[in-house]
C-alpha positions in Angstrom: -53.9 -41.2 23.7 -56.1 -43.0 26.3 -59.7 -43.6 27.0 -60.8 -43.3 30.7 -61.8 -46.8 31.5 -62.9 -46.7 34.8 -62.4 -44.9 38.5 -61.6 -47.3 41.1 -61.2 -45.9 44.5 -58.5 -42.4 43.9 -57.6 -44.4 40.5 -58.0 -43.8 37.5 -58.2 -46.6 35.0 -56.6 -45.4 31.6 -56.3 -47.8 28.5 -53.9 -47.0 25.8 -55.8 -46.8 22.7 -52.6 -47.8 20.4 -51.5 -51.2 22.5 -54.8 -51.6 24.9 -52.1 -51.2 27.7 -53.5 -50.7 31.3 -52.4 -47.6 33.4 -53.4 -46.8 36.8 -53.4 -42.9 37.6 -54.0 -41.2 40.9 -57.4 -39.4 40.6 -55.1 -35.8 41.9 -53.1 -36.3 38.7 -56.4 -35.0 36.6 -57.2 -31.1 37.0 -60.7 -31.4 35.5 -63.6 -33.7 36.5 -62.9 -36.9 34.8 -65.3 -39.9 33.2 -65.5 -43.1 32.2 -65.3 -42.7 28.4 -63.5 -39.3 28.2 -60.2 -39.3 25.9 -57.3 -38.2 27.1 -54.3 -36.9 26.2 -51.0 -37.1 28.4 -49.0 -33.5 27.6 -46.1 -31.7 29.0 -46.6 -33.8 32.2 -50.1 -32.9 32.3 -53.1 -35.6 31.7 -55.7 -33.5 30.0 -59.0 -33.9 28.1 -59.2 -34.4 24.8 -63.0 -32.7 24.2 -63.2 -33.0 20.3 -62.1 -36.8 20.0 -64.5 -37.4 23.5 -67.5 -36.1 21.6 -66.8 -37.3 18.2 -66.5 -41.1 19.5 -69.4 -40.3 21.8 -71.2 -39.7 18.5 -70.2 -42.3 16.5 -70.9 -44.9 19.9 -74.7 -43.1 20.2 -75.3 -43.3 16.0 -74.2 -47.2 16.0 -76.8 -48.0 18.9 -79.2 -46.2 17.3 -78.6 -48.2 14.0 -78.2 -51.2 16.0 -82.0 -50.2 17.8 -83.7 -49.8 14.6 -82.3 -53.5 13.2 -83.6 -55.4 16.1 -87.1 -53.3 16.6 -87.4 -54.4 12.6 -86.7 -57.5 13.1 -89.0 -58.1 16.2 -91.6 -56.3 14.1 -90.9 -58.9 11.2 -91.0 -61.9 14.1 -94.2 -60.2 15.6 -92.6 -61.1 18.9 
């Protein structure tokens, strides 16, 4: 399983999300419209999307920032800053 790190030029930057190993892809190796931050899955030759796990860590990324935004607006409020 990889994350989509970046796209650099007709690359696509994958890191393995077992080791945090580094892959370079060719951009034509994806059939779909990829994005930084999509999960992907590497099956039967094929690199393909993984749209469950995307979303769910997209959800747990956008809940933690909003946590994280209501600590520090508290604690500005607290400061008066």
């Amino acid at each position: 399983m990889y994350t989509v790190d970046r796209i650099e030029n007709d690359y696509v930057v994958l890191e393995n999300r077992n080791n945090l190993d580094m892959i370079d892809v060719k951009i034509t190796e994806f059939n779909y419209d990829v994005s930084e931050g999509d999960i992907v899955l590497y099956k039967d030759g094929k690199y393909i999307k993984d749209e469950e796990e995307t979303k769910r860590i997209e959800s747990n990324i956008r809940s933690r920032f909003n946590k994280l935004k209501k600590y520090v607006e508290l604690n500005l409020h607290i400061l008066d800053v």
